[in-house]
C-alpha positions in Angstrom: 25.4 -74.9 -32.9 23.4 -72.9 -30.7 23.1 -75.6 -28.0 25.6 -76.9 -25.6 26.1 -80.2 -27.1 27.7 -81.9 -29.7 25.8 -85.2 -29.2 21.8 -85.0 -29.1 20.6 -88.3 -27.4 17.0 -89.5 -27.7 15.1 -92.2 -26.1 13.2 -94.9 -28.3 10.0 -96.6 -26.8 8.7 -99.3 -28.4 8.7 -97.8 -32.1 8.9 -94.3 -31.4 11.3 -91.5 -30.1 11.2 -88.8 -27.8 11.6 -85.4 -29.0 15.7 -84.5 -27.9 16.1 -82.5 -24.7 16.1 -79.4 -27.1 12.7 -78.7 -28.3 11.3 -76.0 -27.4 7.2 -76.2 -26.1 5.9 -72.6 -28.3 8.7 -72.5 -31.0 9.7 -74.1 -34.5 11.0 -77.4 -34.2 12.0 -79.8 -36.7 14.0 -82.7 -37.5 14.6 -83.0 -41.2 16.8 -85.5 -43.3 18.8 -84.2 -45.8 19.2 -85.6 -49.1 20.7 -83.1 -51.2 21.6 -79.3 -52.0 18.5 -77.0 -52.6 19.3 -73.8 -54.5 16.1 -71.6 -52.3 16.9 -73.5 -49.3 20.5 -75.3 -48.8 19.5 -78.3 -49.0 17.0 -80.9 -50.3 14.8 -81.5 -47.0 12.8 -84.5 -46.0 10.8 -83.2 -43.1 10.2 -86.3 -40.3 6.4 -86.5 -39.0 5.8 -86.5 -35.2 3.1 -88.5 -34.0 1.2 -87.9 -30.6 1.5 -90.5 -28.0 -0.8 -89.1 -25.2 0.0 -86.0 -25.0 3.7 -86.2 -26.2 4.9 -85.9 -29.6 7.0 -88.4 -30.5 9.3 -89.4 -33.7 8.5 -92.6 -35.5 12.2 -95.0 -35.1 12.0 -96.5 -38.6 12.6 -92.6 -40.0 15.7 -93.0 -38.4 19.1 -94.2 -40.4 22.8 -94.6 -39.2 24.6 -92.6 -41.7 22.0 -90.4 -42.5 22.4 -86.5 -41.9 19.4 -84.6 -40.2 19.0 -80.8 -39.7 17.8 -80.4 -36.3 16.0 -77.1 -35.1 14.8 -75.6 -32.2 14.3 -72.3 -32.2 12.3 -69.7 -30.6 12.6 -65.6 -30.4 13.8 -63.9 -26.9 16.7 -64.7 -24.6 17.2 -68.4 -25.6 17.2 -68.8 -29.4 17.8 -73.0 -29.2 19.4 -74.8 -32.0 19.3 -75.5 -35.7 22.6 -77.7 -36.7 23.4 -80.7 -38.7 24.0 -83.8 -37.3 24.4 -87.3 -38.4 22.8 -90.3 -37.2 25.9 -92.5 -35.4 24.1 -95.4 -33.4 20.9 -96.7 -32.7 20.8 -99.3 -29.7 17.5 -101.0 -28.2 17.4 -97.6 -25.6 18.6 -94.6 -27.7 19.3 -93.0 -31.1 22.6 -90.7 -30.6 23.4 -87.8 -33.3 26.5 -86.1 -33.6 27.5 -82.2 -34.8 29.0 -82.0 -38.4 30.1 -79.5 -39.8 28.4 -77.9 -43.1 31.8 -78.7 -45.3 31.7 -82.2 -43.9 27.8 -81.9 -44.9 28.7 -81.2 -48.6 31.6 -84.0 -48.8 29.4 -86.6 -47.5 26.2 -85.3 -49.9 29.2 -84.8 -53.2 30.5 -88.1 -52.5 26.8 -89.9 -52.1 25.9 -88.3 -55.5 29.1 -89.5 -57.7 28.4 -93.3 -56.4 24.6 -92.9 -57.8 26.1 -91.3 -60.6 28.9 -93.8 -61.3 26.1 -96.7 -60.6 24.1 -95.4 -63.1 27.0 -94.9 -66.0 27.9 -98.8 -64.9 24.1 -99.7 -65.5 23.3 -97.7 -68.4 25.9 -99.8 -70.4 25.4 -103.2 -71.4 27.2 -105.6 -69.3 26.8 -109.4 -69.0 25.1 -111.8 -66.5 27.9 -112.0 -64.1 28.7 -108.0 -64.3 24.8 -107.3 -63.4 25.0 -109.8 -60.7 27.9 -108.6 -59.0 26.4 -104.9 -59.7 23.5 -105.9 -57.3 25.6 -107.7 -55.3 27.4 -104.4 -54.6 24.9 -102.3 -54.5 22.1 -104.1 -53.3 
């Protein structure tokens, strides 16, 4: 991580959230969730909107997940280059929504493990099963 942190904190008003203390005002910012490995890219990228409020751009709260990894980027050319990390989502109270560093290997366990539950879900639903085994399936697995 380019930045000084390991946490990025971000305030929530009403239903929105502040851009993190990070953004740069003329370069590329984003905030991304990630939902898988991309073979052009790294990985499978859901980009979040930013809505203005005035003259702020702000972050809509319901894109926001704990558990869920985010990329994060900052970045801008010259003597500060910002930040571009991953980071997973680790609490959301009524006044904030804190992220936390990981690492890319912890990125890929957490992705590699997400996809052999889906996968395993799948194999348990494609076979036939009886009432109580599909109920206890959604049960589960909501």
């Amino acid at each position: 991580m380019t930045g000084n942190s390991d946490q990025i904190i971000m305030e929530i008003h009403s239903c929105f959230v502040r851009k993190h203390e990070y953004w740069v005002p003329k370069g590329k910012n984003w905030i991304a969730r990630i939902k898988g490995l991309d073979e052009r890219y790294g990985y499978e990228r859901d980009f979040l909107e930013t809505t203005r409020l005035g003259r702020e751009k702000m972050f809509l709260l319901e894109d926001f997940r704990v558990g869920d990894i985010y990329e994060v980027a900052s970045l801008h050319t010259g003597p500060y280059h910002g930040l571009k990390d991953t980071f997973v989502c680790i609490e959301i109270t009524e006044t904030h929504i804190i992220l936390e560093c990981i690492s890319p290997e912890e990125v890929l366990d957490r992705i590699s493990n997400e996809e052999s539950l889906a996968e395993n879900l799948v194999q348990r639903l494609l076979k036939v099963v009886t009432k109580d085994e599909a109920v206890e399936l959604i049960q589960v697995y909501g």
